[in-house]
N, C-alpha and C positions, 0 to 999 in steps of 0.2 A: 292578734296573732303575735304581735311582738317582735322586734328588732329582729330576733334570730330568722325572723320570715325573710329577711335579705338576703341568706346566706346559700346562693346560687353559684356559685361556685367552690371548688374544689383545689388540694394540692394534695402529695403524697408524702407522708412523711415517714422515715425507715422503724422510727422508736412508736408512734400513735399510728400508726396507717393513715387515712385522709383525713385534712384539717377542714374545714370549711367556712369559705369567707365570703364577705361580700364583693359586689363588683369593685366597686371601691379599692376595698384590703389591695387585691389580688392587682390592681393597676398602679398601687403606690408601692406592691414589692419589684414591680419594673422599672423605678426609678434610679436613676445613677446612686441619689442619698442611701438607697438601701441595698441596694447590690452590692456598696462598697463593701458588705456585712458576708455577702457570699465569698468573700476572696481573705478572710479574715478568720484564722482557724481559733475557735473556741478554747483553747486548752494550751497557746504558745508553741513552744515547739518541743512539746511532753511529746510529741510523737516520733521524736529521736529515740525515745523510747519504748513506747507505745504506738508499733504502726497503725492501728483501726481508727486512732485517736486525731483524724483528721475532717471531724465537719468543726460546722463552722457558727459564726456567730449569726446566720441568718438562718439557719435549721432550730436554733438555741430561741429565738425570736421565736418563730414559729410552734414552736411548742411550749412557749411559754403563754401564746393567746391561746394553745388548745385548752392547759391545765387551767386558765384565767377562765374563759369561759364555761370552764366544769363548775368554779367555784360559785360561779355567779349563778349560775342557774340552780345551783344547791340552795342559794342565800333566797334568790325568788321563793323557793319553794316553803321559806320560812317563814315568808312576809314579807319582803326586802322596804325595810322601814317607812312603811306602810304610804309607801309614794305611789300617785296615780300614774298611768300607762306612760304618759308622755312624757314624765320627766324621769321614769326606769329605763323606758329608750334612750333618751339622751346619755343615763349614766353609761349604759350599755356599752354603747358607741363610744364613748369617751375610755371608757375602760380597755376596750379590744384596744383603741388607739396608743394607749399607755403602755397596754401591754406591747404589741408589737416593737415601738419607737425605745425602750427603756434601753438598749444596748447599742442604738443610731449612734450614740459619740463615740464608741470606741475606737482604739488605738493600734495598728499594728502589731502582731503577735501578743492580743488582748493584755493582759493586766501588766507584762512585763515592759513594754515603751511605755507606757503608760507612768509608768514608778520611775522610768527616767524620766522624764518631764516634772514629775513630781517633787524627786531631787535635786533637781538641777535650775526649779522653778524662780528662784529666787537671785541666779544668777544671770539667767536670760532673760528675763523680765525690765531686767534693770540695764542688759547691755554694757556690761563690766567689766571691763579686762580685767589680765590675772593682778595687775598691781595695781588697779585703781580701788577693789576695792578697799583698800585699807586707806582711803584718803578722804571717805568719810567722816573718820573719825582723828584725823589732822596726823595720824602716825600713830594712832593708838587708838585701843580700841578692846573691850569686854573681852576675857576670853570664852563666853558663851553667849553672847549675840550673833542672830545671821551673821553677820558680816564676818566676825572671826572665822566660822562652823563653813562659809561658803568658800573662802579663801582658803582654807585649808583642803575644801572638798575639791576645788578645783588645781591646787597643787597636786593634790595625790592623784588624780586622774591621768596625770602625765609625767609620771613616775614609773620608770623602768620596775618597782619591788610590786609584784602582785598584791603581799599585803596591802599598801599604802593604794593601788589602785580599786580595790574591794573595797574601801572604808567608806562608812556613811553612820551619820548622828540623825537619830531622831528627831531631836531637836528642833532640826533645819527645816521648817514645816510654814513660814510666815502665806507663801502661795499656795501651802500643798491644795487647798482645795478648786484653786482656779484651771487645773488640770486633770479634775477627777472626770471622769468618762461621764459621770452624772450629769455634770456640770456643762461640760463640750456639747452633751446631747441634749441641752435647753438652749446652746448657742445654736445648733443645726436645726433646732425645733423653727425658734424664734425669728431664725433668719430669713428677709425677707419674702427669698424667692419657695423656700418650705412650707412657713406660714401660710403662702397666700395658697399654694397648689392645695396645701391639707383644710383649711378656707372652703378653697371653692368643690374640692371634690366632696368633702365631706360636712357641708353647710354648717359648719361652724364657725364662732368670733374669734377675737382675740383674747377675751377672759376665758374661752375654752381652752384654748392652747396655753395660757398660762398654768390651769388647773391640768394638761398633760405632764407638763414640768414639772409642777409643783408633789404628781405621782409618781414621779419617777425619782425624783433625788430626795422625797421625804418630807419635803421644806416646806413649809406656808399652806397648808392643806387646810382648805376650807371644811369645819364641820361637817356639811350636808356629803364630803367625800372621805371622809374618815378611813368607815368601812372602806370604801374601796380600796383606800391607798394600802391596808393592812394586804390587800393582794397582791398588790405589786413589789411589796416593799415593808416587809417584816422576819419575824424568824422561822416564817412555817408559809413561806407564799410562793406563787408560781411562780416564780425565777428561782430557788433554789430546789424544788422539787422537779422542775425540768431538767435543769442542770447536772443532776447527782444523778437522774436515770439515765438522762443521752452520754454526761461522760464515763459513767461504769460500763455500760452495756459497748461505748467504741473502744475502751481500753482493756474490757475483758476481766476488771476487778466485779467479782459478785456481792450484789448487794441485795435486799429486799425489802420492796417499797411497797405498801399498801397503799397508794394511791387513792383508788376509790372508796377503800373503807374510812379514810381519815376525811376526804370531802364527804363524803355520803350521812357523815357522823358530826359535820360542820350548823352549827344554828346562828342566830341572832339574838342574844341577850341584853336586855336596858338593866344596866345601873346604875342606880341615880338620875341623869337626865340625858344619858346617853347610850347610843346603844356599843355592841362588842362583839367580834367574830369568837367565838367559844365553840370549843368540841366535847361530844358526850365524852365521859366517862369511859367508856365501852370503848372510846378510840386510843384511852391509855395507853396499851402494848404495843401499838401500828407506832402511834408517836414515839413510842420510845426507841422503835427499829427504826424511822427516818432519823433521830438525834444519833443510834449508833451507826447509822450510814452516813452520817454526816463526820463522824470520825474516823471512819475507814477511807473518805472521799478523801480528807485534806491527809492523814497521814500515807497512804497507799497511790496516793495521784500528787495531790501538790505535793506535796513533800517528798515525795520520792526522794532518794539519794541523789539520783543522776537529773530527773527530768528535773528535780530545782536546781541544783548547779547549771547547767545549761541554759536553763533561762535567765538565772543571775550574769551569768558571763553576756549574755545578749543583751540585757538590760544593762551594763558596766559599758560594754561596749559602745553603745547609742546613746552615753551619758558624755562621753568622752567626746564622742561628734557632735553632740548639742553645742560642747562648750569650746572645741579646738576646730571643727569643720568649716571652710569656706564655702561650702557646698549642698548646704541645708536647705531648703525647700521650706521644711516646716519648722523651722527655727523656733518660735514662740507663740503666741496662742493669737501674739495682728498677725500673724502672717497668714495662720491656721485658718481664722475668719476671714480674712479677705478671701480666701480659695473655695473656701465654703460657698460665696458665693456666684460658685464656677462649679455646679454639680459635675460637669464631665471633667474636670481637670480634679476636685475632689474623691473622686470615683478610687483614683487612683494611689489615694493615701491609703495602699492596705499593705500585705504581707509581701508583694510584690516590690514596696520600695524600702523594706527595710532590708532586702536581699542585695538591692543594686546598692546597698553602702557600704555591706558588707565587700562589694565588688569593689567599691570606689577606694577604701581601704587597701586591699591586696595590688591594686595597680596605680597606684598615688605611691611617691617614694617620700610625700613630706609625713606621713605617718611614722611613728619611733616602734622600734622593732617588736617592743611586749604586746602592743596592739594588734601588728599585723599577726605576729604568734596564735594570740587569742580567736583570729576571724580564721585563720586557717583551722584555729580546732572545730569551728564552727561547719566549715567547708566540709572538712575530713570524717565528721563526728563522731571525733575521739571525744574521749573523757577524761577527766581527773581522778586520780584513784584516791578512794576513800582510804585512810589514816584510821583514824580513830572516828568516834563517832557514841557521845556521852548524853543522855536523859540526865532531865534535874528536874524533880517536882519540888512541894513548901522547903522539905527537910533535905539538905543538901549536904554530900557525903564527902567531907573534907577528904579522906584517902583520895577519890575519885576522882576528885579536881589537883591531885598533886600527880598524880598519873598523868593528866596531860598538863603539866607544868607550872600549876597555877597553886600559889598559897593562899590559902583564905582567910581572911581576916574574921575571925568567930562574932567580933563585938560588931559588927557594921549593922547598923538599923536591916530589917527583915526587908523594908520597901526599896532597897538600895541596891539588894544582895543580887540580883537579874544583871543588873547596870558596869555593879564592881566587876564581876564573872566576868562578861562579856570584855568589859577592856581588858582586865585581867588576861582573857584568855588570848586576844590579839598579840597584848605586850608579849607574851612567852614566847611566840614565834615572830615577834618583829624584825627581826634579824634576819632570819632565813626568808628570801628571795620567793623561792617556790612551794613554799609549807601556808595555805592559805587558810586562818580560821572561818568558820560563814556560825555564827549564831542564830538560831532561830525561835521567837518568841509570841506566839499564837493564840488567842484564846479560840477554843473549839465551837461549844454549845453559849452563845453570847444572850442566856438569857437571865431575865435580871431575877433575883428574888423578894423584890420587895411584895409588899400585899397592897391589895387593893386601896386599903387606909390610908399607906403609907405613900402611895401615890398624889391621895388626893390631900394629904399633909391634914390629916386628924389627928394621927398620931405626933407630928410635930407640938414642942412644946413652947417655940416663939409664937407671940399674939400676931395672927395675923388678920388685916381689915378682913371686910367682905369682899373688897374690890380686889384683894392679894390675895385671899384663896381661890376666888374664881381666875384669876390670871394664872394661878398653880393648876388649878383643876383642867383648864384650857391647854394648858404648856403639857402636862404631865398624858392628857391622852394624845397628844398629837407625837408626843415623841415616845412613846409606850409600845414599845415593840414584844412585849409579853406571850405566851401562850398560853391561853386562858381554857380551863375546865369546866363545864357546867353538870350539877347531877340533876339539878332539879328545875331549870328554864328560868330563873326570878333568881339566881344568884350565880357569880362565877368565883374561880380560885384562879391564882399565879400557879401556872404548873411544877413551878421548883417550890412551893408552901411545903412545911415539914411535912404537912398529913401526905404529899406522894411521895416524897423523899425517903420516909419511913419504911416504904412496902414495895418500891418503886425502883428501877433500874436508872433512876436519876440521879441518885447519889454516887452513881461512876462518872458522873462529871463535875464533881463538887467538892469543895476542902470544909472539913470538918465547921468549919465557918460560914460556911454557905456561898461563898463565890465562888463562880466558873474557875476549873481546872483551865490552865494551858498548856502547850506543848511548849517547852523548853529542851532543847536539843543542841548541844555542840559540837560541829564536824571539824575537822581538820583535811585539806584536800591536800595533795601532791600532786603540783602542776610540772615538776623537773621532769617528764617526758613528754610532756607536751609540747 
């Protein structure tokens, strides 16, 4: 009968109608760990803008094991790599698990605290006053090393010029991954008292819950879970196909998903000595409306004019109390574990206490006045009024960057030109107090173009052993986040290969060169009435 014979119970869901789960599922989402997901809105606080836009990351869970469990059942129906009853159960089980657990680390007002910790990683980690850290390096010190990149980030944070409080380098990245929700949600997995509950409820080991982790942030995927992990965690899997329908449909942006036609049209192809989630042919058009719903998702939702300023200023905000707050609870990532291991007192790290900061801000008088400014716009849910507001794709229109203030240097290397812009455009307005530039640099449709060859390094023309192609060929499908085609069940293609490019609605994501288009956009905001 199969795993799915478990599935005795029931839940409602607004976007699927009823999900169905095991006794199990259904007892582990009345956990404090995962309730913390109920109180924790999917989409930040895009619903200053978008009011319908307030579920949350535990409905997002929830429909992300329905559309998982669609896939899975399609892949059975292909053969699901030709493994006997008990050990497809097992994957079964381990997969609804993955799916469900994949969004258990996130952050308050999801990806936006998130990017403050991110930021700020390097300086809390280390427990750094503003002047210590330049004594690293005896009074001197790189001027693009952390250290310089952190001191200066944590100057400008408490800095009366809005510019100089907005600013952040890329660069500044040495922790970023030790605070990615991915990451956090292997700590809550791992932890002992989660372990043992998800252990005994669901008779599994410890190398299962590492292979839960390991589906959920990408990393270390054993072979025999390949296939699966492209469910959880690729460029066409159920966390973003859940995602793009539950947040158009609460925001009221229309979009249309062929859902069933692109599972329904999903098989299992071996290449070589391994196999591949591939979609007929036939499912061409449907994918090419989830790839243009994926562009209407990030430019009409995240990017919005307002719902991204708002949540930058909240992310700015909570970067500033990381690094000046006496009052931090969840200061750095010992602290975050130790509490983890206090599910009712963890329960409590959601959207509820980045509010009471925002309070603790407005009636603290050791806060400097531009901060509390910014928590009252937050309060009031005023806005910044959009300025200007400039697109730049390859070919970049010097008139157009002299309009907002900025001279361009014609000779600067092509790979540069993003980088110069962006300070460029800072520097014009450094001056003015209230004229805030926000740059923004995206890549949309992140899928790769190389071919099948080129992955598994045939076409490379360094000699490599046999031992260094197979460690290529290992490496190369494990991080191969591709969207593959099949016509004929014995061969697949890279869905961005010229032959669709040619004939194909895929080349609106693509520069004559063959890599992903990004959105490149510079706004100018006007905070003097705020």
């Amino acid at each position: 009968m199969g795993y799915e014979s478990n599935f005795t119970e029931k839940i409602y869901d607004n976007v699927y109608g009823f999900i169905y789960l095991t006794k199990e599922e259904k007892e582990l989402l009345s956990t404090p760990y995962f309730q913390r997901l109920n109180h924790i809105r999917q989409l930040g606080l895009a619903y200053f803008v978008f009011p319908g836009a307030v579920h949350t990351r535990f409905s997002h869970s929830l429909g992300v094991l329905h559309i998982a469990e669609k896939m899975f059942q399609q892949l059975k129906k292909t053969g699901y790599i030709e493994k006997n009853s008990e050990i497809i159960d097992k994957h079964h089980k381990i997969l609804r698990l993955a799916a469900l657990l994949h969004d258990i680390g996130h952050y308050p007002i999801s990806h936006t605290i998130e990017a403050s910790y991110r930021e700020c990683s390097y300086i809390i980690d280390r427990h750094c006053p503003n002047d210590a850290l330049i004594n690293e390096f005896n009074g001197e010190y790189p001027e693009n090393t952390n250290i310089a990149i952190g001191k200066k980030f944590k100057q400008c944070l408490n800095s009366n010029n809005l510019n100089d409080l907005f600013f952040y380098d890329k660069s500044f990245q040495e922790y970023d991954d030790i605070y990615h929700h991915e990451n956090l949600a292997g700590r809550i997995i791992r932890n002992k008292k989660f372990s043992e509950l998800l252990q005994n409820k669901f008779k599994i080991d410890e190398d299962d819950i590492e292979i839960i982790c390991s589906l959920i942030n990408g990393k270390g995927i054993k072979r025999e879970y390949y296939v699966l992990s492209k469910i959880i965690k690729s460029n066409l899997d159920a966390d973003q196909i859940d995602y793009m329908i539950r947040d158009t449909k609460n925001t009221g942006i229309s979009v249309n998903i062929d859902v069933d036609f692109i599972i329904n049209n999903m098989m299992l192809v071996k290449k070589t000595d391994r196999y591949y989630i591939a979609y007929s042919y036939k499912a061409i058009s449907a994918i090419e409306q989830f790839l243009l719903s994926k562009y209407y998702w990030y430019s009409n939702i995240l990017y919005y004019e307002k719902s991204y300023i708002i949540n930058f200023v909240a992310r700015r905000l909570y970067s500033y109390l990381l690094n000046y707050s006496t009052n931090m609870k969840y200061s750095n990532i010992k602290k975050i574990e130790g509490i983890i291991n206090n599910p009712e007192e963890f329960v409590f790290f959601n959207d509820s206490y980045f509010w009471n900061q925002i309070e603790n801000i407005l009636n603290n008088k050791e806060f400097p006045d531009v901060i509390k400014r910014l928590a009252k716009m937050l309060i009031n849910k005023t806005f910044p009024k959009l300025i200007k507001e400039k697109s730049f794709e390859e070919k970049i229109n010097n008139a157009g960057l002299q309009n907002l203030g900025i001279h361009y240097q014609a000779s600067i290397d092509a790979k540069e030109t993003f980088n110069y812009i962006k300070n460029s455009f800072k520097e014009a307005f450094k001056a003015q107090k209230n004229l805030v530039p926000i740059p923004i640099n995206r890549q949309i449709v992140n899928v790769k173009t190389n071919s099948l060859g080129e992955f598994y390094g045939k076409s490379s023309k360094d000699p490599l052993t046999e031992e260094d192609q197979e460690l290529k060929r290992r490496e190369s499908y494990i991080n191969d986040d591709n969207i593959y085609i099949t016509y004929d069940k014995n061969d697949i293609s890279v869905i961005t290969h010229n032959k669709f490019k040619q004939n194909q609605l895929f080349g609106l994501f693509y520069t004559e060169k063959g890599t992903p288009k990004s959105i490149n956009i510079y706004r100018l905001y006007d905070f003097s009435e705020i």
